[in-house]
C-alpha positions, -999 to +999 in steps of 0.1 A: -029+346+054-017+316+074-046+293+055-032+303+020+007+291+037-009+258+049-026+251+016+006+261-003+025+237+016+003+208+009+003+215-025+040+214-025+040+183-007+015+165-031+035+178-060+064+161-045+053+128-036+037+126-072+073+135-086+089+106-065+068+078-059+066+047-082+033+051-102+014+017-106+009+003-139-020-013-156-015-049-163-006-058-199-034-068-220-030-107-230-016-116-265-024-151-267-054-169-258-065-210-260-085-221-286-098-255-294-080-273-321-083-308-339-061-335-321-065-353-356-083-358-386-117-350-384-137-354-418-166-333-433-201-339-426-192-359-396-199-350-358-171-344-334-159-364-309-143-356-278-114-374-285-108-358-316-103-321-299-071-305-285-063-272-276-041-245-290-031-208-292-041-183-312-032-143-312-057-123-289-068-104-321-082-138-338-097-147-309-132-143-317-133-168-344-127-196-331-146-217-303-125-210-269-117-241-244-144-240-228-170-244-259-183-282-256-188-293-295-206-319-279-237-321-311-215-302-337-205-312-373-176-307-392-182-289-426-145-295-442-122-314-433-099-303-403-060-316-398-043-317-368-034-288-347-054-265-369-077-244-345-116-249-347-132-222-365-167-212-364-169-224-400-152-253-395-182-268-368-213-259-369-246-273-354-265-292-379-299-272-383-276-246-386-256-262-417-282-285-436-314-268-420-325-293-395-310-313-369-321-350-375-293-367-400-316-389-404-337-367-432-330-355-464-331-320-474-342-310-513-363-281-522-391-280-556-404-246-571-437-239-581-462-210-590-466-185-559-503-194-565-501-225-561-481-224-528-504-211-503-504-177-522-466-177-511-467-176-479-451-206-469-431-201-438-402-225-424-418-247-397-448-251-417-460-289-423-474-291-459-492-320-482-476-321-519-496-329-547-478-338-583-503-326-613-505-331-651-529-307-669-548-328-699-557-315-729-594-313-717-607-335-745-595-369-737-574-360-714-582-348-683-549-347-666-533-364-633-535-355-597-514-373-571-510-367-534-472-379-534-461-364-497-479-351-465-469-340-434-437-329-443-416-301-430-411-272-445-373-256-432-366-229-455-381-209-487-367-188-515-379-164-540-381-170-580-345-157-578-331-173-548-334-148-519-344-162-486-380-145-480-369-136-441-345-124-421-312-145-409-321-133-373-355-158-386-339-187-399-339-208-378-373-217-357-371-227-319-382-264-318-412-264-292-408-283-263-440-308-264-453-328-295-418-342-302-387-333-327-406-316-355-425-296-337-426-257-336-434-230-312-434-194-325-425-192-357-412-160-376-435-144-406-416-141-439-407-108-443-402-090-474-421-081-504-414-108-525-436-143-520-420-177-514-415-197-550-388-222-539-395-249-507-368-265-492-381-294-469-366-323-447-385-356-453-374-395-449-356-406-484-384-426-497-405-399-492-376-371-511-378-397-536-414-399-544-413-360-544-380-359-572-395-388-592-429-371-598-418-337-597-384-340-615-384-373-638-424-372-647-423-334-654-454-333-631-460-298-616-464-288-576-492-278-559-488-271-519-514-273-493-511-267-456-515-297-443-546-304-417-548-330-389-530-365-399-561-384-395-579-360-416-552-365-446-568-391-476-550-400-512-572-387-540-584-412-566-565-406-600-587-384-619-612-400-644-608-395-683-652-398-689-645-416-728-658-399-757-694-408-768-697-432-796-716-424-825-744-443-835-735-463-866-760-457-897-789-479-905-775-510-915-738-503-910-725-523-884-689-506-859-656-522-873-623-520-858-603-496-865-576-512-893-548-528-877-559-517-843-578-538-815-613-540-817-628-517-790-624-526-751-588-547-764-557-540-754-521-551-769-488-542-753-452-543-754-422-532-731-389-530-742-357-514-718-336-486-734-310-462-718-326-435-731-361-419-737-380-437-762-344-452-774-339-477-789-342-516-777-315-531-753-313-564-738-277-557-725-261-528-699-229-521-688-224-526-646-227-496-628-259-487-645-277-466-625-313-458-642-329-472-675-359-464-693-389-487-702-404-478-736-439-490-734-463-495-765-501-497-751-526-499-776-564-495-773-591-481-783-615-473-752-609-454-731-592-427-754-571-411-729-550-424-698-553-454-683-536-468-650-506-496-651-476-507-631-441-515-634-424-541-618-386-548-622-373-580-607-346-599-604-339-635-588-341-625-552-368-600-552-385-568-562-358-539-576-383-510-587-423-511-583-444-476-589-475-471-607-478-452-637-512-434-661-503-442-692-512-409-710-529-424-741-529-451-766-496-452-781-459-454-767-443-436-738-409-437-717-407-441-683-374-436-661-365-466-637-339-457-611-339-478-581-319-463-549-281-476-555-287-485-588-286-524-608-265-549-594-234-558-611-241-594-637-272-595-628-305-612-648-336-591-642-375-591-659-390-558-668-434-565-663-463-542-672-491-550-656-523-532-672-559-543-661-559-584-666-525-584-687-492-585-686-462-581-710-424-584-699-392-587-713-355-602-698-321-581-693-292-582-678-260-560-666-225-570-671-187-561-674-175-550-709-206-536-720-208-507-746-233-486-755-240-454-775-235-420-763-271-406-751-287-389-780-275-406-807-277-437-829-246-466-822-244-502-823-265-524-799-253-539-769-223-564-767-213-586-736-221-623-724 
């Protein structure tokens, strides 16, 4: 009896004390929290200083998406333009592999599509180093096509299906750089996953080399065909491919081989280049400043071989080389090709379009200047005016 009284009174004293003492409260949970913010105008596509970063305050709730004061941005890009005092989202700055793919600013990114088939079966994966070719299928009778090796080596940073889905994971997207054998290369990389095979590459590559790749694959019309490329030393340029000419008849008795009217006599060849601003336009010896790419209508004719045969295109002016590439000249007869050097013609300036094929050469004199008119593309208007 006496233990039940001695527990009762505790109970009654705990009860009490409860009632009457000051209960401790929890702290209250922060509402604002510092941010980094832009001190001043940063610009897109540009990496971020130090100096250019502040701090700021943001509500708890927002917290998480923006980069806190202790984030160093030390490597990070801006991808829109940021004004003062405006806090530093995770859109806002970004690592470059993360924005354009690949770290070095010192490559271009571009992408090409192409059969599955004809790009390792599909399964190209981002990290891979691939050799592009450029091919033109002939006819098979006097034509047997082109084959170029126009990249190698290059890097492969992302791929796409026929209708633009990436062909792994985002958790995959971007590979861990390797620690040995420099900047581009790769340790473990991650398989492409889903059912779908890769018909798009994106790559990085130095401009001339994105160049060569658009030019053949974009302004030629010239299909791709991707390899897996092996050992550098190992990597050769395949010779154009042959057109074998057609056998010649044997004349009758007494019948002796004549020209063909008009035409060369067989093993001749007669040219012509004239500059246009547009396929297989019309000649102009005249273009407005700011011109960016012309075409060169070429007229080749000859008699043997029948089908392609190799030339080159050199535009000059005064103080050097402007454009240089080599061309097959699909057949006897007149074709277009698209000259667009890297920043375009120089304003009022003289330059000499020559074709050099075998032992000749044929070339013609224009010129760009201020006040300049020409026709809208497509259609027929009155030739070139200026000084």
């Amino acid at each position: 009896m006496r233990n039940r009284k001695v527990l009762l009174a505790l109970l009654v004293v705990i009860l009490v004390l409860y009632i009457i003492l000051p209960r401790q409260q929890a702290p209250a949970a922060a509402r604002w929290v510092v941010v980094l913010a832009a001190k001043e105008d940063i610009q897109p596509y540009t990496f971020i200083a130090a100096s250019q970063v502040t701090t700021t305050t943001v509500a708890a709730v927002q917290a998480g998406d923006f980069y806190p004061e202790t984030q160093p941005l030390s490597g990070y890009m801006a991808t829109t333009l940021v004004k003062p005092g405006q806090p530093l989202s995770r859109e806002d700055a970004r690592r470059p592999e993360d924005f354009r793919f690949w770290a070095d600013m010192g490559l271009e990114i571009g992408s090409f599509r192409g059969v599955f088939s004809e790009l390792v079966g599909g399964e190209i994966k981002p990290g891979h180093r691939i050799n592009v070719y450029a091919y033109r299928k002939g006819d098979g009778v006097e034509d047997n096509g082109d084959l170029l090796l126009v990249a190698t080596n290059i890097l492969v940073v992302g791929v796409r299906t026929e209708t633009g889905e990436a062909t792994r994971t985002e958790a995959e997207r971007s590979p861990t750089p390797s620690a040995a054998g420099g900047p581009l290369s790769f340790g473990d990389i991650a398989a492409i996953s889903g059912p779908q095979p890769a018909s798009v590459i994106m790559f990085a590559a130095e401009p001339k080399v994105a160049q060569k790749i658009i030019e053949y694959l974009g302004s030629r019309s010239y299909s791709a065909w991707v390899t897996l490329a092996p050992e550098v030393s190992a990597i050769t340029t395949p010779a154009p491919i042959p057109t074998p000419p057609r056998p010649t008849p044997s004349p009758a008795a007494g019948a002796q081989p004549t020209a063909p009217p008009g035409g060369p006599s067989p093993g001749t060849l007669e040219g012509r280049v004239h500059m246009s601003d547009r396929e297989a336009g019309q000649a102009r010896s005249v273009f407005p400043n700011g011109t960016a790419s012309v075409w060169a209508v070429v007229e080749l004719t000859y008699s043997a071989p029948p089908g392609p045969i190799p030339m080159r295109i050199d535009v000059r002016r005064d103080d050097g080389a402007v454009f240089e590439a080599s061309f097959n000249h699909p057949r006897s007869g007149q074709a277009s090709y698209l000259i667009m050097p890297v920043g375009g013609f120089a304003n009022d300036g003289k330059f000499t379009t020559t074709v050099y094929s075998g032992s000749q050469a044929f070339s013609v004199p224009w010129k760009t200047t201020g006040g300049t008119q020409l026709p809208g593309t497509g259609g027929d208007g009155p030739a070139s005016v200026g000084n």
